[in-house]
C-alpha angles and dihedrals in degrees: 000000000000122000105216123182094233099230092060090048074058100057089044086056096038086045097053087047084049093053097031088058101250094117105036119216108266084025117122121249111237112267123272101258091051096057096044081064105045094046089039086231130132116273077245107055082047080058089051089048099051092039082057082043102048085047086056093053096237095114144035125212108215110188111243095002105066137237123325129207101238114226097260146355099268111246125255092224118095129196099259112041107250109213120213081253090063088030094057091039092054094050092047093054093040102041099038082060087048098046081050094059103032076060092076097033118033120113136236101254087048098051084053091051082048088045084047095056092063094054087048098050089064091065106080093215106055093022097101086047088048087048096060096038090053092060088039095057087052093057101050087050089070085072079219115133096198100049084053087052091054099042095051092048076060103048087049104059088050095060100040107034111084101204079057099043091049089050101054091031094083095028092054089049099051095053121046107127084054099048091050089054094051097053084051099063079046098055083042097053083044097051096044093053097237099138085185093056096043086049096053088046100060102045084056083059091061095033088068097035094058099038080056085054087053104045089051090046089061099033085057092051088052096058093047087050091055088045092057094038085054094048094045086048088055090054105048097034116112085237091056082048098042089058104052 
């Protein structure tokens, strides 16, 4: 069965009331105290679901007003095209800081819904969803708003943009049994404390992950270089010539 954090299982149901019209853009969410009732979840765990909300851009949280519908769901699209190259670059340097520093403050349930993810992504069905989560959870154990701002721009992009899905979309597949052992060194150097260790592993993650992008990138040219040479071959052969 999946595993979900509850608050997230919160934005996903905020945010289909928010598309479906429920909750018009400029329109107030209900207060705290009122959602915690009507999803049967903690004030807290509210708090955790409009701070994802407000990182989404769906919502704005005005002091001493509440919290706003914003006019639409921002677009996955940005102004220059980011390629899964950029895209993978830019995680390694921004998560292996964040795996430093989630070494000397993450907690211990957080450490156990860490330790949960890798069970999960051995389950083919819910292991692109553990993957996320357990860089998620990484990031939320900073205890730094703005790096969980950033991680999840990212993650967003990886999960929206179609150039970047198709392209870990084959490497992901092929290599299961390595990425899990990857975010298990990860999980290791975290629970031991050693910030040095969880930041070269996982930059070892990404290493990997972008020499694979770049494997199936060539390996992909190759293959359109052999369809034009074939075709090139058919036009010019005698046979090509001794049926026209």
């Amino acid at each position: 069965m999946k595993r979900r954090r509850r608050f997230w299982t919160v934005v996903e149901k905020l945010e289909a009331l928010i598309d479906q019209g429920v909750y018009t853009a400029g329109s107030r969410l209900p207060a705290e105290r009122e959602l915690a009732e009507t999803y049967q979840v903690s004030r807290p765990t509210i708090r955790e679901a409009i701070i994802a909300l407000e990182v989404r851009e769906r919502v704005e949280v005005k002091t001493g007003s509440g919290v706003y519908v914003l006019s639409s769901k921002p677009s996955a699209s940005t102004e220059k095209p980011i390629s899964a190259f950029e895209l993978t670059q830019a995680r390694a340097l921004v998560e292996a800081e964040a795996a430093a520093i989630a070494a000397s403050t993450i907690k211990d349930d957080e450490l156990s819904a860490l330790k949960q993810t890798l069970t999960d992504m051995q389950v083919p069905d819910v292991a692109e969803e553990a993957d996320q989560q357990f860089h998620q959870i990484i990031a939320r154990a900073t205890r730094n708003n703005a790096i969980v701002f950033y991680i999840e721009k990212l993650w967003h992009l990886r999960r929206t943009e179609p150039q970047i899905i198709g392209a870990y979309k084959d490497v992901c597949s092929q290599s299961m049994n390595q990425r899990l052992a990857e975010h298990t060194s990860i999980y290791n150097a975290i629970a031991e404390g050693d910030s040095s260790a969880a930041r070269k592993a996982m930059h070892n993650h990404f290493d990997r992950l972008i020499n694979a992008l770049f494997d199936a990138s060539e390996a992909k040219a190759l293959q359109e270089i052999k369809r034009k040479t074939d075709e090139t071959r058919g036009l010019y052969s005698l046979s090509y010539l001794s049926h026209k």
